[in-house]
C-alpha positions in Angstrom: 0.6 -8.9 7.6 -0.5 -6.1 5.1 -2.9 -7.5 3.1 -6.4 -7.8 3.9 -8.7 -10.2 5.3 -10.9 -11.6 3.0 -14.4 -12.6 4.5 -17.4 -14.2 3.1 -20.5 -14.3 5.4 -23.3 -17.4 5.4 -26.5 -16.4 6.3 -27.5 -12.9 5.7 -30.8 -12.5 8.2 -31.0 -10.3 11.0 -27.8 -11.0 12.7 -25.3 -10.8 9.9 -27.0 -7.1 9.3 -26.9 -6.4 12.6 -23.6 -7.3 14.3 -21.1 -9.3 12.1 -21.3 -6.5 8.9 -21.3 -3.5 10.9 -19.1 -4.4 13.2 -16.8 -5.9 10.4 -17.3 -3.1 7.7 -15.5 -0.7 10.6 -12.2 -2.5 10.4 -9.7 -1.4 7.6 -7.6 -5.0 7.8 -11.2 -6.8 6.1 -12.7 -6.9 2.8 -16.1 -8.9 3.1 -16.3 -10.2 -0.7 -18.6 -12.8 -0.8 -22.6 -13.7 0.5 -24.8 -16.5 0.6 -28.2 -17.0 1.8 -31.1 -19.4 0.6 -32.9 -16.6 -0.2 -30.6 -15.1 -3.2 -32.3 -11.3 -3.0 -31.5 -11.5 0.7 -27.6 -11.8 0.3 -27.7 -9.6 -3.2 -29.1 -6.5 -1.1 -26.7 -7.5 1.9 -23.9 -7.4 -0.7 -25.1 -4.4 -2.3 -24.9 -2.5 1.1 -21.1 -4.4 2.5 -19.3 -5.7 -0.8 -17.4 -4.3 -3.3 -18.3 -3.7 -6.9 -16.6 -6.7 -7.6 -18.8 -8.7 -4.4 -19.8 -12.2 -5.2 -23.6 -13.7 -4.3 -24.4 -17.0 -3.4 -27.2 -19.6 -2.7 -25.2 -22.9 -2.1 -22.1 -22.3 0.6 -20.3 -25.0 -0.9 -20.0 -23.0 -3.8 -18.2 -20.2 -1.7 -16.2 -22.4 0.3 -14.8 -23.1 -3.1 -13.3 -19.7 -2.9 -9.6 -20.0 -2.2 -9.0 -16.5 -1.8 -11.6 -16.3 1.2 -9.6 -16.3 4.6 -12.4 -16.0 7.4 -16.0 -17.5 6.8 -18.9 -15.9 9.5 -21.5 -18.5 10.2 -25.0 -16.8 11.0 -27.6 -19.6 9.8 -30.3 -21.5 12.1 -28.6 -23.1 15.0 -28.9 -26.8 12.9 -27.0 -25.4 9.8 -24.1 -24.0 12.6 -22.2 -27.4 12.7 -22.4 -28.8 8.9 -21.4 -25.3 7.6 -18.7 -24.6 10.3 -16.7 -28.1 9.8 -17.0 -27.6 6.2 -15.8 -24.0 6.0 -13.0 -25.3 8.3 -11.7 -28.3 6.4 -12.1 -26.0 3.3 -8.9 -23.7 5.1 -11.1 -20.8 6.4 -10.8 -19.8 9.8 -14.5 -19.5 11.0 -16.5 -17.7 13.5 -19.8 -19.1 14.2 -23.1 -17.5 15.7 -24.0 -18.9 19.3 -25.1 -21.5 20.1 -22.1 -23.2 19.2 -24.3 -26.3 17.9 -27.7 -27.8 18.5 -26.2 -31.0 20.0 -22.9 -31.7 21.9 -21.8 -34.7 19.2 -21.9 -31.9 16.3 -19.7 -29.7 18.8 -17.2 -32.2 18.8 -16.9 -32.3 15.5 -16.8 -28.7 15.0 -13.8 -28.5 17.7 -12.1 -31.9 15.9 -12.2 -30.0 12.4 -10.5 -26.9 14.1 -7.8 -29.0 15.6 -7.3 -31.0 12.4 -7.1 -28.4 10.2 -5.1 -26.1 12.3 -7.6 -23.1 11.5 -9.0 -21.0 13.8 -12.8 -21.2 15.3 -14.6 -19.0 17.5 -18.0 -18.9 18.8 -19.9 -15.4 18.7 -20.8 -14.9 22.5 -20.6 -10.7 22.3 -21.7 -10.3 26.0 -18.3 -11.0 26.9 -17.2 -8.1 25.1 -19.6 -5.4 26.9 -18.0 -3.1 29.7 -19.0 -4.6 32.7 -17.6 -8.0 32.0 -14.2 -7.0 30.6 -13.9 -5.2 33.8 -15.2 -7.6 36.4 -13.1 -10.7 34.4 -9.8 -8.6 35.2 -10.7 -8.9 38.9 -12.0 -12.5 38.8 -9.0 -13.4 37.2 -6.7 -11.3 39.7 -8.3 -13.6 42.1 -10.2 -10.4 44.1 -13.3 -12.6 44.9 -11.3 -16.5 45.6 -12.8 -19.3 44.8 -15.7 -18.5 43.5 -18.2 -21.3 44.3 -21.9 -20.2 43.7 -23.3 -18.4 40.9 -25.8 -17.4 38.9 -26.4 -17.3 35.4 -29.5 -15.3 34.4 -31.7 -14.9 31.3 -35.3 -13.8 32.1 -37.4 -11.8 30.2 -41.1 -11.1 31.8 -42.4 -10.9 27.9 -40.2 -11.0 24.6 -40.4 -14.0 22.5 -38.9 -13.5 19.1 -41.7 -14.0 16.8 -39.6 -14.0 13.5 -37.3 -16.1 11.8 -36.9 -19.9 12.9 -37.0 -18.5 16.8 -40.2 -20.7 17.6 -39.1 -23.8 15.6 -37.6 -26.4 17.8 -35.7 -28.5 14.6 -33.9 -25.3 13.5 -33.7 -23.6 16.9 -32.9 -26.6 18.8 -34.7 -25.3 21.6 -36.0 -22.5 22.9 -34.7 -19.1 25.5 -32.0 -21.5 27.0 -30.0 -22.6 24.0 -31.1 -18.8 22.8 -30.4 -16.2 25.7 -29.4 -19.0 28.6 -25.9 -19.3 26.6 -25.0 -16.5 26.7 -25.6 -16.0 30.4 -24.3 -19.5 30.6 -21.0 -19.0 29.1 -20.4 -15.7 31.0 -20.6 -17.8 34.4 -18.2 -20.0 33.3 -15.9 -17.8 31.9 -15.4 -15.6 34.8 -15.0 -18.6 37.8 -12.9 -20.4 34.8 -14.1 -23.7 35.2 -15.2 -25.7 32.6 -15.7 -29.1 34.3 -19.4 -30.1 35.1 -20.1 -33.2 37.3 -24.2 -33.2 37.4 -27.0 -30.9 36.0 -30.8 -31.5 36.9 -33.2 -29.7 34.4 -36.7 -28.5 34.1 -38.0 -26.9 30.6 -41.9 -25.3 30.8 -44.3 -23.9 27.8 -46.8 -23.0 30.0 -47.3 -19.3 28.4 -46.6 -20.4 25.3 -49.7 -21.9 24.6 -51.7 -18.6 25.6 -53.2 -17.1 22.1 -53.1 -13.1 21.9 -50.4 -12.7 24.8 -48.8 -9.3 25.5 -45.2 -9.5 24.3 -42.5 -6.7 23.8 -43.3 -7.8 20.2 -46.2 -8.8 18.1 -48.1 -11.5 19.6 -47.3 -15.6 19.3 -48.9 -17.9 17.3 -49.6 -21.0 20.5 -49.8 -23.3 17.2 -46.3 -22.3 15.8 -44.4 -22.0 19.5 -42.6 -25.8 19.6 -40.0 -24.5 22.0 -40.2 -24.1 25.9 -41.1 -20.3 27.1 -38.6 -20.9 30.5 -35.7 -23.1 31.4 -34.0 -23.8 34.5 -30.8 -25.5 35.3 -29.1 -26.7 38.7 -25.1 -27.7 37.7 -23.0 -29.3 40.3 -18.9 -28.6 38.5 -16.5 -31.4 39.5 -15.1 -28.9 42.9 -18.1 -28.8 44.1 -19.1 -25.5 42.9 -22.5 -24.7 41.9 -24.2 -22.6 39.3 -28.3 -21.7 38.7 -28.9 -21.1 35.4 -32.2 -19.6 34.3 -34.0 -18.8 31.4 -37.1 -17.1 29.7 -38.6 -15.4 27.2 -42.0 -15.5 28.7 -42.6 -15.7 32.6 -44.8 -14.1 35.2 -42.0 -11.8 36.8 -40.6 -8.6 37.3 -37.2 -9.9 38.4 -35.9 -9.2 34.7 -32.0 -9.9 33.5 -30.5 -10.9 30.6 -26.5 -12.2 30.1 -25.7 -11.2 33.1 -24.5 -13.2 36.7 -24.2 -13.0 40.3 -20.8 -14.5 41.8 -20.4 -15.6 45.2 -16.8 -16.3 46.0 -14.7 -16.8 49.4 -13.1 -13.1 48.6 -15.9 -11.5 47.5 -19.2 -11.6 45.2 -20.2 -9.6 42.5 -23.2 -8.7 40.3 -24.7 -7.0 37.4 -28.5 -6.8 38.5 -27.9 -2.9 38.9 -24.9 -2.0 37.5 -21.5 -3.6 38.3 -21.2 -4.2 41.9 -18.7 -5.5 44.2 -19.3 -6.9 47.7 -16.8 -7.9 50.3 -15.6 -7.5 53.8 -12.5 -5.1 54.5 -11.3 -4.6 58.6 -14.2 -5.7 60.2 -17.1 -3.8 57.8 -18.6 -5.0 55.1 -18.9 -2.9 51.8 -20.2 -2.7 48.7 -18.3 -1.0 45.9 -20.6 0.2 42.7 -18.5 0.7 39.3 -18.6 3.3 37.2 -17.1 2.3 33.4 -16.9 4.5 30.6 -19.9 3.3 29.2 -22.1 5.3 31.3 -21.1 8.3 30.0 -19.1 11.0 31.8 -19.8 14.9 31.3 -18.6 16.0 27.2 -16.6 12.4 27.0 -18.2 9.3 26.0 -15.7 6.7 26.4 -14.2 4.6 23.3 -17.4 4.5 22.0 -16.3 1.1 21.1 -19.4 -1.2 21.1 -19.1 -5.1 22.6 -20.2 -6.0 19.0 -17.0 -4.1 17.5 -14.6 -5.3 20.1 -15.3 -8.7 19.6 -14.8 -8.4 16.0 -11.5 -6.9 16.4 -9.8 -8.9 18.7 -11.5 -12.0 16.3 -10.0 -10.3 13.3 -6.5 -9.1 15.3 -6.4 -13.0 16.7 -6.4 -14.5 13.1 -3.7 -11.7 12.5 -1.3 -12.0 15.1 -1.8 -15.8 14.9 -3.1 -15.8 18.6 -5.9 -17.6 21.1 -9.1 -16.4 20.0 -10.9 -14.7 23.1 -13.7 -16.9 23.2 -12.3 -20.5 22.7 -14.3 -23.8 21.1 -13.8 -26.0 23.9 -14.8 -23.4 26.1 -18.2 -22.9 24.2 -18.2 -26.5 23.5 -19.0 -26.7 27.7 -21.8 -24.6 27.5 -23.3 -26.9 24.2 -22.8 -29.9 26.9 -24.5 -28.4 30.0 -27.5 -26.9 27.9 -27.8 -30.3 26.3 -27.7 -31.8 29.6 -30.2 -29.6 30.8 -33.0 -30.2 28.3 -31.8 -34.5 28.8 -32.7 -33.9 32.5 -35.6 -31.9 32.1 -37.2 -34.8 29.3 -36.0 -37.7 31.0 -36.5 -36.2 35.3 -33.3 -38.0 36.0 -30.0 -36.0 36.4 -27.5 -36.0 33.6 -24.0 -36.9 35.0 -20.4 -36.1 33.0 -18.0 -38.7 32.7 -14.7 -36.3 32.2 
């Protein structure tokens, strides 16, 4: 295929600037030719920076959808706009990738994975830490089968003190929620994806805004506003998967410790474990001894040679765009993000309700 992708992006805040445009702007097969935000200055100076002379600006995505000569639509809105705009763009013939979370509910999920498979198009859901280093590297060896059966995780997400104080972060209608369906997916769909298994049984919940409602707080940040924080400030999930596996998922933006992670998880398998609390590590037992085995990727730099110097950002853009290309699996697949969307639902369910949430698959 010689010709070039033609892309249109929806939403042009902070991570349309920062991830999809860069990242996108790098690749020779793409031509990003059309913006639209609610805020028409916002996509104009997006456009001015990305587009072409001939680069088209727009308030009303419908309006772009129109565009026939668009192949590939980006969706990075407010979580609630993620489903509406994706299912549209889809049934309009673009193949889409939206911003995590896939959706704020698992019923507008559905219908985003439904649209994909009715229109034949291709969707993908932006979850970039699956593109860093570490985890290419320590998927090959989950998926070789190095650690077994891998049937205790953890999922983590804590930050001691950074609450996004911007944007629609603190507003629970657009957001849907608060550091679980924001940072917790992430970490969340990097559990999954390396034990591949994507079939919950239970999930018990508990969501806290205990911090949240401190006025002039230390953050990484400026300060909250208690009055505007409607989201929780930690999450915590217990998930039992159908094989009796387990996973611990948890969650923060703002909690009392110093045990800090973010997208990253700890694998316990019959093989093996591994974890990325410091570094990439491997842990095992070989003729009688047990070991652990630190890596070193490319990433952390070796004397006068700095690797690819290919970001997880960049990768994930290119294997998106070289998927639509090649008319091949996306890496990150709907019904695989579509999992996540369930458990996190379940999750907040559990923690409103005090009952555990059980699947019916």
């Amino acid at each position: 295929m010689s010709k070039k992708l033609k892309v249109g992006i929806i939403g042009c805040g902070g991570i349309a600037r920062g991830k999809h445009l860069p990242s996108l702007a790098k690749l020779e097969k793409v031509e990003v030719i059309a913006f639209c935000d609610i805020i028409r200055e916002r996509a104009e100076e997006v456009a001015d920076e990305y587009g072409g002379k001939d680069a088209k600006v727009y308030e009303d995505y419908y309006e772009l959808l129109k565009d026939s000569s668009i192949d590939v639509v980006h969706v990075c809105t407010p979580n609630n706009y993620h489903a509406e705009i994706t299912v549209a763009a889809l049934e309009a013939g673009k193949h889409v990738m939206c911003e995590k979370p896939m959706a704020i509910s698992s019923e507008e999920g559905r219908k985003m994975v439904e649209a994909a498979t009715r229109t034949g198009k291709k969707l993908t859901i932006g979850y970039q830490n699956r593109f860093r280093p570490d985890s290419q590297y320590l998927h090959k060896r989950c998926s070789n089968g190095e650690l077994g059966e891998i049937y205790y995780a953890k999922a983590h997400a804590i930050r001691r003190r950074a609450v996004p104080t911007w944007g629609v972060f603190l507003d629970a209608e657009k957001q849907g929620g608060g550091p679980l369906i924001d940072i917790g997916t992430h970490a969340l769909d990097l559990t999954l994806w390396m034990m591949n298994n994507y079939k919950p049984h239970v999930v018990m919940g508990s969501t806290f805004q205990k911090l949240g409602k401190k006025a002039n707080a230390a953050n990484a940040w400026e300060s909250w506003n208690p009055a505007e924080f409607k989201v929780e400030d930690s999450a915590f999930g217990f998930i039992k998967m159908e094989d009796g596996s387990t996973i611990v998922l948890e969650s923060s933006w703002a909690l009392n410790t110093l045990d800090e992670d973010e997208a990253k998880c700890t694998l316990c398998g019959t093989e093996g474990g591994a974890d990325m609390k410091d570094g990439l590590r491997i842990n095992g037992e070989k003729y009688g001894k047990l070991y652990t085995e630190k890596i070193a990727l490319e990433s952390d730099g070796v004397a006068f040679f700095s690797g690819t110097g290919e970001s997880a950002a960049d990768l994930e853009i290119r294997l998106w765009i070289d998927a639509i290309l090649n008319d091949t699996e996306p890496v990150v697949k709907p019904e695989e993000s579509l999992v996540v969307t369930e458990i996190l639902e379940a999750i907040y369910q559990s923690a409103k309700t005090g009952e555990p949430v059980f699947f019916n698959k």
